[in-house]
FITORDO-927787 format. One record per atom (N, C-alpha, C): z, x, y; atom name; residue number from 0. Coordinates in pm, whole numbers. Example, Ala and Ser with C-alpha at 12.3 -4.5 7.8 and 13.67 -1.06 7.14 Angstrom:
2
<r><z>780</z><x>1319</x><y>-569</y><atom>N</atom><nr>0</nr></r>
<r><z>780</z><x>1230</x><y>-450</y><atom>CA</atom><nr>0</nr></r>
<r><z>780</z><x>1320</x><y>-330</y><atom>C</atom><nr>0</nr></r>
<r><z>708</z><x>1285</x><y>-225</y><atom>N</atom><nr>1</nr></r>
<r><z>714</z><x>1367</x><y>-106</y><atom>CA</atom><nr>1</nr></r>
<r><z>787</z><x>1290</x><y>3</y><atom>C</atom><nr>1</nr></r>
This chain:
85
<r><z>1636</z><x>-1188</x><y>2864</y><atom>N</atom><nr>0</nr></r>
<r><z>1535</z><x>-1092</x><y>2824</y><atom>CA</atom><nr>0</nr></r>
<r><z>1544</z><x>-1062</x><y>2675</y><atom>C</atom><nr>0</nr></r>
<r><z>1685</z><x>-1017</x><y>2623</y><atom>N</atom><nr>1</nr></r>
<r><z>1706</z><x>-1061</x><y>2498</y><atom>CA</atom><nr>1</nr></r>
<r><z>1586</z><x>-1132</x><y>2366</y><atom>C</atom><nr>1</nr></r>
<r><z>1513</z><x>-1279</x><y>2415</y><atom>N</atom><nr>2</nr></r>
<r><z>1478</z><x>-1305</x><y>2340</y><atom>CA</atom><nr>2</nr></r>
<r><z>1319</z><x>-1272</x><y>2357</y><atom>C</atom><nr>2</nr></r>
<r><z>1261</z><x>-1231</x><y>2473</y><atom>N</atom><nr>3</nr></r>
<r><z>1117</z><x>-1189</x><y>2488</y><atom>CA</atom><nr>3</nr></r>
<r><z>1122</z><x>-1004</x><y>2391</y><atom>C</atom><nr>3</nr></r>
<r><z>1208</z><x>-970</x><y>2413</y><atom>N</atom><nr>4</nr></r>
<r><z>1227</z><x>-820</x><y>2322</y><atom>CA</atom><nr>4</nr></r>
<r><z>1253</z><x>-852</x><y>2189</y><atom>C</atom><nr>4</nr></r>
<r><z>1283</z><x>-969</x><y>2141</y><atom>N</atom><nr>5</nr></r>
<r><z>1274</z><x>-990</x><y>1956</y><atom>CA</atom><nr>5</nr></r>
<r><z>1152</z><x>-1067</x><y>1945</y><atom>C</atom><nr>5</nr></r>
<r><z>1114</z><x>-1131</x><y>2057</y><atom>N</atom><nr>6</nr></r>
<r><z>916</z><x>-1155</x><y>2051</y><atom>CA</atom><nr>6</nr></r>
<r><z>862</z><x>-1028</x><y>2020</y><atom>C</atom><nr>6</nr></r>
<r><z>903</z><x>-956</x><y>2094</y><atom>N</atom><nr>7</nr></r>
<r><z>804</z><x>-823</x><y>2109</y><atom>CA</atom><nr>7</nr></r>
<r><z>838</z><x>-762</x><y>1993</y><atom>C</atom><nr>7</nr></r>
<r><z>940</z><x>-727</x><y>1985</y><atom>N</atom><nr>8</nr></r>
<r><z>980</z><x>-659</x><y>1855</y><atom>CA</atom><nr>8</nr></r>
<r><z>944</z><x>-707</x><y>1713</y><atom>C</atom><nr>8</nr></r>
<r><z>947</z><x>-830</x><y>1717</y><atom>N</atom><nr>9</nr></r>
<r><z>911</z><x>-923</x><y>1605</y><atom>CA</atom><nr>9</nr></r>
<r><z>757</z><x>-917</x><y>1572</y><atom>C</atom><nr>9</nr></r>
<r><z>641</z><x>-931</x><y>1673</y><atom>N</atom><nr>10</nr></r>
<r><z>485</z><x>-881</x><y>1704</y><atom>CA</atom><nr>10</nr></r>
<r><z>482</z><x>-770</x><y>1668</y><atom>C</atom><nr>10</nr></r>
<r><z>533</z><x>-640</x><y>1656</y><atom>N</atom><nr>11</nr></r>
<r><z>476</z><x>-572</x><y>1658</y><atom>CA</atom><nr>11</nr></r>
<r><z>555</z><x>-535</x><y>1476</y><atom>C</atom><nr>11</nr></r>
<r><z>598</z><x>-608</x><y>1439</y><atom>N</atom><nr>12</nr></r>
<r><z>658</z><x>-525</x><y>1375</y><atom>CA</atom><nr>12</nr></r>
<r><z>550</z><x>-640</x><y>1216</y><atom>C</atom><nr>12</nr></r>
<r><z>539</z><x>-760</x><y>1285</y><atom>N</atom><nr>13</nr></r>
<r><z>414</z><x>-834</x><y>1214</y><atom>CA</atom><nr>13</nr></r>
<r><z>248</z><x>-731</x><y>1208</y><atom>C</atom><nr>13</nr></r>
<r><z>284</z><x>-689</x><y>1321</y><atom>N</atom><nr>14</nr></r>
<r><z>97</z><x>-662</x><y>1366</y><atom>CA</atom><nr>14</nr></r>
<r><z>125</z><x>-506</x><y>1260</y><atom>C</atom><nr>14</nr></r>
<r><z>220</z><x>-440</x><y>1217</y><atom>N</atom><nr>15</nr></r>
<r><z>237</z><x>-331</x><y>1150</y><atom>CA</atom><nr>15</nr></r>
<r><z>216</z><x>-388</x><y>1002</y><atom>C</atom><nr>15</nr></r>
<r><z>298</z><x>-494</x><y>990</y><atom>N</atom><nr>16</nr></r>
<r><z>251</z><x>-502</x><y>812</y><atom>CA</atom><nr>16</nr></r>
<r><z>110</z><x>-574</x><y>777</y><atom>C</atom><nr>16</nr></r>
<r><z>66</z><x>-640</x><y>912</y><atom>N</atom><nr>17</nr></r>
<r><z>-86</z><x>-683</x><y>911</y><atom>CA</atom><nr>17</nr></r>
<r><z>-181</z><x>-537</x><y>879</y><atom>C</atom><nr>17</nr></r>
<r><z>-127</z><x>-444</x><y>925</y><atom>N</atom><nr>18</nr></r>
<r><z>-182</z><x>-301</x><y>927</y><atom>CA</atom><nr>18</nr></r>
<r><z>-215</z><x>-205</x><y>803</y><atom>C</atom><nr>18</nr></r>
<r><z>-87</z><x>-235</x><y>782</y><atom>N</atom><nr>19</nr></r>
<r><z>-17</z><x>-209</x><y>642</y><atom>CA</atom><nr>19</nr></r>
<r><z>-134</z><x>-285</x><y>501</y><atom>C</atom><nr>19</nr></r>
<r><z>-123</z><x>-383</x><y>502</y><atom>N</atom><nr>20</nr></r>
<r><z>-232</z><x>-460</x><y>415</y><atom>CA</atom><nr>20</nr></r>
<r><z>-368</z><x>-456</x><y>417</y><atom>C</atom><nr>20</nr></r>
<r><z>-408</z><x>-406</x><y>550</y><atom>N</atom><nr>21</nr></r>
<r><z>-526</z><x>-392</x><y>590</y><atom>CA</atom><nr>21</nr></r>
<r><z>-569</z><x>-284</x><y>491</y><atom>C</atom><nr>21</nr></r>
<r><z>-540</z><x>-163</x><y>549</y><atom>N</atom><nr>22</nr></r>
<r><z>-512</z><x>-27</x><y>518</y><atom>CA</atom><nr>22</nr></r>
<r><z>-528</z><x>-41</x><y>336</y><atom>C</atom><nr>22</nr></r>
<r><z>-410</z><x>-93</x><y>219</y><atom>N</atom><nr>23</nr></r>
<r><z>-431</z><x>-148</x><y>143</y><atom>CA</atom><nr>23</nr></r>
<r><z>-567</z><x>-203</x><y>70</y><atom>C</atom><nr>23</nr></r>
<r><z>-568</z><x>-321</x><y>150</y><atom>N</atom><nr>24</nr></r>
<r><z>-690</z><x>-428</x><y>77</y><atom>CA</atom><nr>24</nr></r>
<r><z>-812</z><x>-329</x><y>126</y><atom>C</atom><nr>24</nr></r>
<r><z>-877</z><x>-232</x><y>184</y><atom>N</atom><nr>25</nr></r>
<r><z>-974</z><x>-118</x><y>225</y><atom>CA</atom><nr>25</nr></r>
<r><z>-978</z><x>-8</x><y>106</y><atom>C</atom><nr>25</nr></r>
<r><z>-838</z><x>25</x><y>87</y><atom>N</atom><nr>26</nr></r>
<r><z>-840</z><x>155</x><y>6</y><atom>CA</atom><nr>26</nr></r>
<r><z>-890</z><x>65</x><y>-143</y><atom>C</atom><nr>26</nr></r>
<r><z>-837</z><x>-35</x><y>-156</y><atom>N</atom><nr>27</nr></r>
<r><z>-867</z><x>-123</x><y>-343</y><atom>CA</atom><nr>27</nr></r>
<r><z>-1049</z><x>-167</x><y>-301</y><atom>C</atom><nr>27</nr></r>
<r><z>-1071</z><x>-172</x><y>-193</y><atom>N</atom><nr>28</nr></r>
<r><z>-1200</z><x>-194</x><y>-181</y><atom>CA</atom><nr>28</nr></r>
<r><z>-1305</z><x>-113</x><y>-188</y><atom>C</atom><nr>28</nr></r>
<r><z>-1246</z><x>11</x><y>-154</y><atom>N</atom><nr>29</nr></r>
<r><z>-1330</z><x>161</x><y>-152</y><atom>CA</atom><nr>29</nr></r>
<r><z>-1328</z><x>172</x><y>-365</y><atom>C</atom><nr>29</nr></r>
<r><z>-1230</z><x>179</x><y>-408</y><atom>N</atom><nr>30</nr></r>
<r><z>-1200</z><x>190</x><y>-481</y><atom>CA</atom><nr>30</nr></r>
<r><z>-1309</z><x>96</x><y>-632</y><atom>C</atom><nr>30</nr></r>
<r><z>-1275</z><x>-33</x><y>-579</y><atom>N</atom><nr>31</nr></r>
<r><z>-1385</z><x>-110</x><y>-696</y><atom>CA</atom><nr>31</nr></r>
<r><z>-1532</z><x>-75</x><y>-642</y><atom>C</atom><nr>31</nr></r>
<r><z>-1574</z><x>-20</x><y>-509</y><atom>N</atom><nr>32</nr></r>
<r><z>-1669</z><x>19</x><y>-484</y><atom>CA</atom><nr>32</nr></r>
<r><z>-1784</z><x>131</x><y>-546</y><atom>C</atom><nr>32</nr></r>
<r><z>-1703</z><x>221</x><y>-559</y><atom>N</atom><nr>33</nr></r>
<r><z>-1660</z><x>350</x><y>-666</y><atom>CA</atom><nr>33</nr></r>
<r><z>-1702</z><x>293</x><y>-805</y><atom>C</atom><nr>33</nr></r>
<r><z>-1607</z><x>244</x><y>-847</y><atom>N</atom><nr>34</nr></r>
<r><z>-1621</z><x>171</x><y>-989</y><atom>CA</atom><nr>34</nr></r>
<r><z>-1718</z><x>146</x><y>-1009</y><atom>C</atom><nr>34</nr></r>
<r><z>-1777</z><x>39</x><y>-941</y><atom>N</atom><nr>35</nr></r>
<r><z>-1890</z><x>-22</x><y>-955</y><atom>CA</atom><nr>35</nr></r>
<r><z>-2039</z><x>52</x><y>-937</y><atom>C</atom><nr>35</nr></r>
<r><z>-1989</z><x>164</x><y>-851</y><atom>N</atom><nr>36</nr></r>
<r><z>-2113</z><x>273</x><y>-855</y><atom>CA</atom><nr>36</nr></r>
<r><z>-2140</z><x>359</x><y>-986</y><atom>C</atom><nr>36</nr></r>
<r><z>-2000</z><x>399</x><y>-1089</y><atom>N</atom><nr>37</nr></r>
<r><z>-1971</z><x>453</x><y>-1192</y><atom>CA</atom><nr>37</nr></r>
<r><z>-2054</z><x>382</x><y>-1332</y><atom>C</atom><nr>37</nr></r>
<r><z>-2027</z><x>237</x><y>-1292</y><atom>N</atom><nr>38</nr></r>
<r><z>-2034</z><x>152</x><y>-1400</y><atom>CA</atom><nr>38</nr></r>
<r><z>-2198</z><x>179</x><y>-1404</y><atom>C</atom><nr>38</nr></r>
<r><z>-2263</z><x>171</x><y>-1270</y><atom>N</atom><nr>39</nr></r>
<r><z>-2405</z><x>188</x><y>-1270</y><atom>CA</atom><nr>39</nr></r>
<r><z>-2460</z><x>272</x><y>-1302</y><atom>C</atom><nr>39</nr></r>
<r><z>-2404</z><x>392</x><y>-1286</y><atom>N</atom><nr>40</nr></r>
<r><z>-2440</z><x>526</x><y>-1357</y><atom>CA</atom><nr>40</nr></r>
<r><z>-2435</z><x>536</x><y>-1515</y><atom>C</atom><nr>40</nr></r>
<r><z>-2311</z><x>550</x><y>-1525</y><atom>N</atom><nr>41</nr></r>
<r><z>-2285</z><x>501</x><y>-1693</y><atom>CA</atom><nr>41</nr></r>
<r><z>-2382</z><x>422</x><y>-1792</y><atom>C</atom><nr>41</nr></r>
<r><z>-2453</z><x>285</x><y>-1718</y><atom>N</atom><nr>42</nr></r>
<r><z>-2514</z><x>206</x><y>-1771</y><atom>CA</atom><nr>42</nr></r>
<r><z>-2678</z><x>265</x><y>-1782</y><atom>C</atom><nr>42</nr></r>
<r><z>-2696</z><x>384</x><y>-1749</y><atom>N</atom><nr>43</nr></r>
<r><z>-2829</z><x>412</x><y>-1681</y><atom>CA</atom><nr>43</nr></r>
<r><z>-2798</z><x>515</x><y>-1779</y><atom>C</atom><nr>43</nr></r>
<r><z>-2711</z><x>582</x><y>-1825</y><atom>N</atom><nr>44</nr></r>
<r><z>-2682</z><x>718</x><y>-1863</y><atom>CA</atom><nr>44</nr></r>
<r><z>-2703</z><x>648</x><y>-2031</y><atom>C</atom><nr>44</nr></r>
<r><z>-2663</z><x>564</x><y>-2056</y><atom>N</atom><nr>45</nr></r>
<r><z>-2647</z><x>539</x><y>-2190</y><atom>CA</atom><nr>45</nr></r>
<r><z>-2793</z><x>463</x><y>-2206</y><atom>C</atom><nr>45</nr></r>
<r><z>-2865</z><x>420</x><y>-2133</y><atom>N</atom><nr>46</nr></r>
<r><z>-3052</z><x>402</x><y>-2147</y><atom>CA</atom><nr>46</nr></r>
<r><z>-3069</z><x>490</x><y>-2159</y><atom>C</atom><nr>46</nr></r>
<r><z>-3025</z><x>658</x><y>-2105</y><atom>N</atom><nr>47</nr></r>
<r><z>-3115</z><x>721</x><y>-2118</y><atom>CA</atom><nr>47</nr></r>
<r><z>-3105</z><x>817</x><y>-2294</y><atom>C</atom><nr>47</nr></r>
<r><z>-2969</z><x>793</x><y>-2357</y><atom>N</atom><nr>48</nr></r>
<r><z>-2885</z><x>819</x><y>-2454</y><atom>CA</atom><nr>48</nr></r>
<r><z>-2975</z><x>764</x><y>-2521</y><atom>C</atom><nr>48</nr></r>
<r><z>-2987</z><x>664</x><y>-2578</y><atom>N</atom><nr>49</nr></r>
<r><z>-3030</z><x>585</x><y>-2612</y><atom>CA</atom><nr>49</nr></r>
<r><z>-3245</z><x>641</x><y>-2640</y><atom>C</atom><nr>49</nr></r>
<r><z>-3249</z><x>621</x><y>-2549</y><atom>N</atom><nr>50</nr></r>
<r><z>-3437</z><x>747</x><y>-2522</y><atom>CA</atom><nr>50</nr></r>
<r><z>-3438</z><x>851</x><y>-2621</y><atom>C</atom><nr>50</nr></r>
<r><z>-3325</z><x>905</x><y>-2560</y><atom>N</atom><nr>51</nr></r>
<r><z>-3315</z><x>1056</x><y>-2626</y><atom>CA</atom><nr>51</nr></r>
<r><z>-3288</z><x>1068</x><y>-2736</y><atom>C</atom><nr>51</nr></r>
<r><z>-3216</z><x>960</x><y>-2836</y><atom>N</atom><nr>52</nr></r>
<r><z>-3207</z><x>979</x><y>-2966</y><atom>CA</atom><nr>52</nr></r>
<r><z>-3352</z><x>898</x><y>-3014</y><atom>C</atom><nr>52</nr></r>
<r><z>-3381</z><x>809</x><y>-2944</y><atom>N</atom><nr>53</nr></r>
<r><z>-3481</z><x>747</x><y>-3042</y><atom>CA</atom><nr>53</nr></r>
<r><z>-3604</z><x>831</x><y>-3037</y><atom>C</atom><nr>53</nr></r>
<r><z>-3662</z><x>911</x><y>-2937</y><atom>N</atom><nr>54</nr></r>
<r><z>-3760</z><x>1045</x><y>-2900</y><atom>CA</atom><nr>54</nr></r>
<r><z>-3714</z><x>1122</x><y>-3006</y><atom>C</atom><nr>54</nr></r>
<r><z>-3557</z><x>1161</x><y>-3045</y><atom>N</atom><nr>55</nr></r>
<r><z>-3552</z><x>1264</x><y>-3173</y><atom>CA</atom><nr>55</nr></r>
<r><z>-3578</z><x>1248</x><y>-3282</y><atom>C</atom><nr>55</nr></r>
<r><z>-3558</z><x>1114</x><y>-3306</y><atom>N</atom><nr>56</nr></r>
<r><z>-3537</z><x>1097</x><y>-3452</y><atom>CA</atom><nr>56</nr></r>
<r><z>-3737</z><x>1023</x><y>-3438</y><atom>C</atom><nr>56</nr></r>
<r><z>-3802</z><x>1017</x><y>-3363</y><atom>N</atom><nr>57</nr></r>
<r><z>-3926</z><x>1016</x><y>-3382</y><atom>CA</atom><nr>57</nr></r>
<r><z>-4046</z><x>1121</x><y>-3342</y><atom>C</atom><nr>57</nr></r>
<r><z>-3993</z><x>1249</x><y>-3338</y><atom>N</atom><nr>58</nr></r>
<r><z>-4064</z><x>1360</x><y>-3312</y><atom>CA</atom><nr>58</nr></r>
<r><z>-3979</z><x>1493</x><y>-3394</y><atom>C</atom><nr>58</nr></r>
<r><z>-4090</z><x>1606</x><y>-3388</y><atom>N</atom><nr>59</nr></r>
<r><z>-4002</z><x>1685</x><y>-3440</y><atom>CA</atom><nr>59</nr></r>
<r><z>-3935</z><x>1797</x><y>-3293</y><atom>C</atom><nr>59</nr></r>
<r><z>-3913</z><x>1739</x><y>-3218</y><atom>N</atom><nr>60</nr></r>
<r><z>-3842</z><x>1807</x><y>-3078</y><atom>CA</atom><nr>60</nr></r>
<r><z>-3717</z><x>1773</x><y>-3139</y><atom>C</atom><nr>60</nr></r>
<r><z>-3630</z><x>1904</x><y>-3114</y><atom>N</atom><nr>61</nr></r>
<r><z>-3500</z><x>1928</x><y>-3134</y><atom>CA</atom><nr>61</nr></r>
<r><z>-3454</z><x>1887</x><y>-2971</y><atom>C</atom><nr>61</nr></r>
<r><z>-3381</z><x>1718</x><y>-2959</y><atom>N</atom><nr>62</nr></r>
<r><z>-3352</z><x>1694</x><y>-2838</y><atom>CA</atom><nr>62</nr></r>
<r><z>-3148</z><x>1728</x><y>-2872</y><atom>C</atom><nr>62</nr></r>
<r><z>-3139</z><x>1787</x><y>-2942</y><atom>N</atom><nr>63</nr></r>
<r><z>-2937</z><x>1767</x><y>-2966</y><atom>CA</atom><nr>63</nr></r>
<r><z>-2921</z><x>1819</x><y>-2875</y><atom>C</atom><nr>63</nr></r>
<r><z>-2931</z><x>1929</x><y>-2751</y><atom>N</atom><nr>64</nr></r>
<r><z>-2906</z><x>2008</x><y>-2667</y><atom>CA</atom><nr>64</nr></r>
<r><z>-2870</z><x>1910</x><y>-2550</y><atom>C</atom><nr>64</nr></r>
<r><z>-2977</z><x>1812</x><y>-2538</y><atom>N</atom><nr>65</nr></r>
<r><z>-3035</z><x>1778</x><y>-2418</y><atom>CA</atom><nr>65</nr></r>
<r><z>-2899</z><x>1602</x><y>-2441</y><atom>C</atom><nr>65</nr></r>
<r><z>-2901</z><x>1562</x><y>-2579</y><atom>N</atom><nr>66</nr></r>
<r><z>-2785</z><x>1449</x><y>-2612</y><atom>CA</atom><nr>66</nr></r>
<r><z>-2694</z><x>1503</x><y>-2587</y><atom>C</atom><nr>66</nr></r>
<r><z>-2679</z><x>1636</x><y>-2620</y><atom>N</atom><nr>67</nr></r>
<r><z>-2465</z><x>1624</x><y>-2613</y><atom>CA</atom><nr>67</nr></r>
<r><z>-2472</z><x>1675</x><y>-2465</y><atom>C</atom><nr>67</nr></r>
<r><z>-2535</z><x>1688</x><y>-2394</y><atom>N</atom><nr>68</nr></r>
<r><z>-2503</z><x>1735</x><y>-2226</y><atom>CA</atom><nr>68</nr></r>
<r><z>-2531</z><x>1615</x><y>-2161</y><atom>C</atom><nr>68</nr></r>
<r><z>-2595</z><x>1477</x><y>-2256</y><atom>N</atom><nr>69</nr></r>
<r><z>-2579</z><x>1318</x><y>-2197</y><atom>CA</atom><nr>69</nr></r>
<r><z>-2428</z><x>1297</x><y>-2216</y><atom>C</atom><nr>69</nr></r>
<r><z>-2354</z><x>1310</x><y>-2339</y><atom>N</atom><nr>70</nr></r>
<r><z>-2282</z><x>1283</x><y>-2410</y><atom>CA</atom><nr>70</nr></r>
<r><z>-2169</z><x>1300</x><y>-2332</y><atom>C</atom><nr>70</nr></r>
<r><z>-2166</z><x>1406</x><y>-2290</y><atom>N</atom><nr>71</nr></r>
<r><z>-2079</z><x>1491</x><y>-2175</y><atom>CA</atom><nr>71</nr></r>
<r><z>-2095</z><x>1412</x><y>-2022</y><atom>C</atom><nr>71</nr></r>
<r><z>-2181</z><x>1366</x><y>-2019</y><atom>N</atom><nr>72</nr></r>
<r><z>-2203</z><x>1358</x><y>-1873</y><atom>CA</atom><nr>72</nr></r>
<r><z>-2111</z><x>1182</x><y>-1870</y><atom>C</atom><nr>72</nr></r>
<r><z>-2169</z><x>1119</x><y>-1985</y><atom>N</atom><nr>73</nr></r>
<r><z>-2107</z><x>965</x><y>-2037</y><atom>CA</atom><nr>73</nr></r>
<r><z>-1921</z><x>999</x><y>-2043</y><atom>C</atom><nr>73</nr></r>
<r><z>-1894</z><x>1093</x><y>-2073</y><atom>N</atom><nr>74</nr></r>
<r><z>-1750</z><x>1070</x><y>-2118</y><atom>CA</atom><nr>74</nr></r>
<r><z>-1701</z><x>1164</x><y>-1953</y><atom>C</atom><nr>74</nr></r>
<r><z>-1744</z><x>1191</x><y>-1854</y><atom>N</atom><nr>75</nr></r>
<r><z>-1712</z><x>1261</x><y>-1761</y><atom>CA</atom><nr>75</nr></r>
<r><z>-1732</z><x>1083</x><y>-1650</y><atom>C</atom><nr>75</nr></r>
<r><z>-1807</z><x>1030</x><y>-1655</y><atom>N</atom><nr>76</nr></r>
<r><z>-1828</z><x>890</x><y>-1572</y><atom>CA</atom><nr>76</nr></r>
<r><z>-1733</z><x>821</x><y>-1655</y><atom>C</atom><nr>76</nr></r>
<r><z>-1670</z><x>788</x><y>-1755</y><atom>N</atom><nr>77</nr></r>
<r><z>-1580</z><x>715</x><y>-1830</y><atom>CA</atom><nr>77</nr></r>
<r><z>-1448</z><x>799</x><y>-1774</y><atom>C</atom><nr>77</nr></r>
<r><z>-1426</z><x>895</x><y>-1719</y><atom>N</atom><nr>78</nr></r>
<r><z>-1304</z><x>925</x><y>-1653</y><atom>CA</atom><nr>78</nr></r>
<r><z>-1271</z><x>910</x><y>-1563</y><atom>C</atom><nr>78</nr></r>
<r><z>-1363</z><x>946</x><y>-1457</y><atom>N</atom><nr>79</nr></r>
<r><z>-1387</z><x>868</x><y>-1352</y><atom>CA</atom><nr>79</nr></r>
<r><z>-1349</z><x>720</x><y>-1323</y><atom>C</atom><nr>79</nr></r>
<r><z>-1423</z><x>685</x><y>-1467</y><atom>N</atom><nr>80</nr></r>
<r><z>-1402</z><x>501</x><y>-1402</y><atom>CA</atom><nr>80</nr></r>
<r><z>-1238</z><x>502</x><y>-1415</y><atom>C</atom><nr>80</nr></r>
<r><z>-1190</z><x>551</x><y>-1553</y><atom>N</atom><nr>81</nr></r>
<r><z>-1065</z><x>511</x><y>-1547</y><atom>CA</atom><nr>81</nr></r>
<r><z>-927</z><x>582</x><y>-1452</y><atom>C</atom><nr>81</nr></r>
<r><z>-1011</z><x>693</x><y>-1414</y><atom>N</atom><nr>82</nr></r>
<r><z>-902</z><x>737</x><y>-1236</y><atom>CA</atom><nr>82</nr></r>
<r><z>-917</z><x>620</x><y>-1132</y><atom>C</atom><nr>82</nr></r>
<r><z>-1030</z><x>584</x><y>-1094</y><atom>N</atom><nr>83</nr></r>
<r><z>-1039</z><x>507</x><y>-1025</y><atom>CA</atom><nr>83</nr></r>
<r><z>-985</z><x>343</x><y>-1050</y><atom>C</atom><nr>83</nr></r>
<r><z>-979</z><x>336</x><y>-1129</y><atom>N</atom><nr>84</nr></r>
<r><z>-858</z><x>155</x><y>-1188</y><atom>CA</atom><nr>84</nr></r>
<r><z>-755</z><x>175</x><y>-1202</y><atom>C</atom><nr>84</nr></r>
């Protein structure tokens, strides 16, 4: 019996670090998932950066209010990304 109990023992103790990695390779997957949602934001945030200065500097609308609360919002998704890596 001996050697069917280091089968068993041996299975389960495989099917745990199969578990183990699983668990792992899910959480790094959630993770670049995230990222990649960040990166999309970010990239959308700095089009819109981008609007907003060229609308200022071609009207006389005082948009600085409305840039540095982009500005803010860009360096708050740039922290993000880098918690998440």
């Amino acid at each position: 019996m001996d050697f069917f109990d280091d089968v068993k023992t041996t299975a389960s103790d495989v099917g745990k670090t199969v578990k183990r990695y699983a668990e792992t390779a899910l959480e790094v997957s959630k993770k670049k998932i995230t990222v990649i949602d960040l990166k999309t934001k970010l990239n959308e945030a700095y089009k819109n950066l981008g609007k907003l200065c060229y609308r200022n500097s071609h009207s006389e609308e005082d948009l600085s209010e409305a840039i540095n609360e982009l500005i803010a919002e860009i360096d708050r998704i740039n922290e993000a990304i880098k918690e998440n890596n």
